[in-house]
N, C-alpha and C positions, 0 to 999 in steps of 0.2 A: 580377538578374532579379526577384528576390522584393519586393527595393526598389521596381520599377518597376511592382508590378503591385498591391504590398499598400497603401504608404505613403499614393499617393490616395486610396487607399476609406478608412481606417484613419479617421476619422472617422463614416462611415457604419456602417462594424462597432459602432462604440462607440455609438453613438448606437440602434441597432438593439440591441445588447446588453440597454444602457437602457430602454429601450422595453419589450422582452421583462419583463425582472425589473417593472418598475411593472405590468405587466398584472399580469402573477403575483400579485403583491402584492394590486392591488386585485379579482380574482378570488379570493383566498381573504379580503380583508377582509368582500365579498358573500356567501358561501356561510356563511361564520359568522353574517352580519348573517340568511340564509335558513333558518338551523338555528335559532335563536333565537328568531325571526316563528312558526316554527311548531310549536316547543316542543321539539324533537328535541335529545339532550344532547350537551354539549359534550364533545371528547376531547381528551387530552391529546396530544405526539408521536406517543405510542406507543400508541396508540389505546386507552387505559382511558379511563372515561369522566368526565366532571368532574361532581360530586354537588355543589349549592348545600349549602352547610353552614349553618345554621341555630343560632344558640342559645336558650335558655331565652326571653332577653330579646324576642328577636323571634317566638319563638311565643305567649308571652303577649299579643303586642301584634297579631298576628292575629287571636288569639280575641276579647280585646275590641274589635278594630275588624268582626268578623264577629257580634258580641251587637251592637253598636251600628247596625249597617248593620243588621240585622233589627228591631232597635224604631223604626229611623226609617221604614223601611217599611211596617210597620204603622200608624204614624202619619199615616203619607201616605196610605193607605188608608182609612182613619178620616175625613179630610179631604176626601178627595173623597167622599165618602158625604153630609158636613155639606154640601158646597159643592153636588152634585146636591139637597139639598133646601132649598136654598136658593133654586139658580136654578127649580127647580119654584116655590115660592112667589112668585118672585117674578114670574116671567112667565105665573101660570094667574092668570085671576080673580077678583077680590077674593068674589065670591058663594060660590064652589067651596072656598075655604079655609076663608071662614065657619059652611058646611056641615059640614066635618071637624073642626074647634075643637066646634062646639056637637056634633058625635054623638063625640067622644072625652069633652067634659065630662058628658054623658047617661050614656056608660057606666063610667065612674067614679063615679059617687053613685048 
């Protein structure tokens, strides 16, 4: 009887079984990938939590890339300051600039 009722589906259990476990799977491969996206820490089985370990090496190499990220900022600051009076001089007036050259040379001597 069991024969006759199990053996044809027996396929379709297995295949449904399968099916089940790959959700599973890629439902916890996503929640991981969504813990991650939004900073939340990682656990282990047993639910302690996973701390990035860090050494010497690569916190040095933060600090210098976080001193470098700020002087080139600065830099690019600096740059677009030159490059606004730049495009000022160069699309006002030839009369207008000549006026400011000669009252900056007047108040210098």
């Amino acid at each position: 009887m069991a024969r006759d009722i199990i053996l044809p589906h027996l396929p379709w259990i297995i295949g449904g079984g399968m099916v089940l476990g790959l959700v599973a799977i890629c439902g916890w491969v996503f929640t991981t990938w969504l813990r991650i996206q939004h900073g939340y820490p990682l656990e282990t089985s047993m639910g302690k939590a996973i701390e990035p370990r860090r050494n010497t090496e690569e916190i040095e190499r933060i600090k210098l890339l976080s001193t470098e990220n700020a002087q080139l900022r600065a830099e690019l600051g600096s740059l677009k300051d030159r490059m606004a009076t730049v495009e000022r001089i160069v699309t006002d007036d030839g009369h207008r600039v000549a006026q400011e050259i000669e009252g900056l040379r007047s108040v210098r001597n």
